[in-house]
C-alpha positions, -999 to +999 in steps of 0.1 A: +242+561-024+227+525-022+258+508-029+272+525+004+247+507+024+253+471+011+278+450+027+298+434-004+335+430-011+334+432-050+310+445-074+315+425-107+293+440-135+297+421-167+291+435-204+278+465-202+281+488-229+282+527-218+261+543-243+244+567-223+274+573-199+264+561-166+288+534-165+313+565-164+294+587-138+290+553-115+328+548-119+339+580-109+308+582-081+327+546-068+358+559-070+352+592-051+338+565-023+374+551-020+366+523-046+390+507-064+378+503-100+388+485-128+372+490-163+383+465-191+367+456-222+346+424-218+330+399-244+313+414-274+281+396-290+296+382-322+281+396-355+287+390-390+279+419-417+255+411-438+263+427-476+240+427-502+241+392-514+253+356-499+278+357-523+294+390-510+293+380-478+307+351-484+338+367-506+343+394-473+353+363-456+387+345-455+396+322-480+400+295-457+370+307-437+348+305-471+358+271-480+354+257-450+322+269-448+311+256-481+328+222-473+308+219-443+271+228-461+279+207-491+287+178-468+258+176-450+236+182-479+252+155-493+251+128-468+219+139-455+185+149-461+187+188-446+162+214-439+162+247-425+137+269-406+136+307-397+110+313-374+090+342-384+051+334-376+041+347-342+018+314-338+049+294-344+070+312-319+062+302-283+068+266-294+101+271-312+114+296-283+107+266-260+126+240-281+156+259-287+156+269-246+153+228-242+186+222-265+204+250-245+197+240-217+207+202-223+240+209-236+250+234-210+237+217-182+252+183-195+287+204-196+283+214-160+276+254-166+234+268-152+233+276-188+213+308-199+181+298-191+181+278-159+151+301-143+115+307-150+121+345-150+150+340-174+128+319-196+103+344-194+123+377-203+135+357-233+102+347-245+089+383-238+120+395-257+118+370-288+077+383-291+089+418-292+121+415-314+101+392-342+075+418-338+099+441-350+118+421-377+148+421-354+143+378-343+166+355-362+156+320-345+161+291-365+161+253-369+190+226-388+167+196-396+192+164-408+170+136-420+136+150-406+154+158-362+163+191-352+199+189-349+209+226-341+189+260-335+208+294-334+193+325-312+201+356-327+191+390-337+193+412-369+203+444-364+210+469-399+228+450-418+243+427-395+234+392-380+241+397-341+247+358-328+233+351-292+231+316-281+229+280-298+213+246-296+219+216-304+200+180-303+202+156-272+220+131-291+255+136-308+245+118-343+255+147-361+281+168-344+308+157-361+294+176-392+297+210-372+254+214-373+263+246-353+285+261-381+263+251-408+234+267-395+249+300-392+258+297-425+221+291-433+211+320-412+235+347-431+221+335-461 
């Protein structure tokens, strides 16, 4: 009934997953209104399952997939000093949330696109979000160190057995890009 009162051409609603069935009811509701809807599939978060061991995980994967991957971790370990972090003490959060927000935020806006977190109240949820989730276990928020600088952080979430990717980082300077830091740190994080 509110929708009939607002003055819009297109309603655009992105990602939403219809477990509950409202989606449905609001389509039909629309449609009995003299709408014209459209329902595709959109963008799913991308996950990897997480098996028992690294190893499994790693053989459920591609051939070319797994040695690409390995390629890429021994190479950087090789030329360069490399540490990883998973963020898992609450104390440590706030300050690592804020860091990984500021890489975002550098690359996107650098590319031209708001990026995700271009608003304090965007900022905010996430932080809120991240606080809750870690509570739980669910937070997967790490750090690629080469030679002592953060040069990537991954955003994710652990769900069962599976590692749900969200959104990335990377350093202000490109110093290491060319050794995929992005890649290699998701590696880190299914291990």
């Amino acid at each position: 009934s509110h929708l009939q009162n607002v003055s819009f051409d297109v309603l655009f609603l992105r990602d939403l997953r219809d477990l509950t069935g409202v989606c449905g009811l609001l389509q039909d509701k629309l449609g009995k209104s003299q709408w014209t809807v459209n329902r595709e599939p959109g963008e799913s978060c991308p996950h990897t399952p997480l098996l028992g061991t690294w190893d499994e995980t790693l053989k459920s994967f591609s051939p070319s997939h797994r040695k690409r991957l390995s390629y890429m971790q021994r190479r950087l370990e090789r030329e360069f000093g490399v540490g990883f972090q998973r963020v898992t003490d609450p104390a440590d959060l706030d300050d690592a949330m804020w860091t990984m927000m500021k890489m975002h935020q550098h690359h996107w806006v650098g590319t031209g696109f708001a990026g995700a977190f271009h608003d304090p109240d965007s900022q905010q949820f996430h932080l809120e979000t991240a606080r809750a989730f870690l509570r739980r276990g669910w937070l997967v928020l790490a750090f690629l160190r080469i030679n002592g600088k953060v040069a990537a952080s991954l955003y994710g979430f652990r769900v069962g057995q599976s590692l749900q990717f969200y959104l990335s980082g990377r350093s202000e300077t490109d110093d290491f890009v060319k050794y995929s830091p992005g890649i290699v740190i998701h590696a880190y994080c299914m291990q």
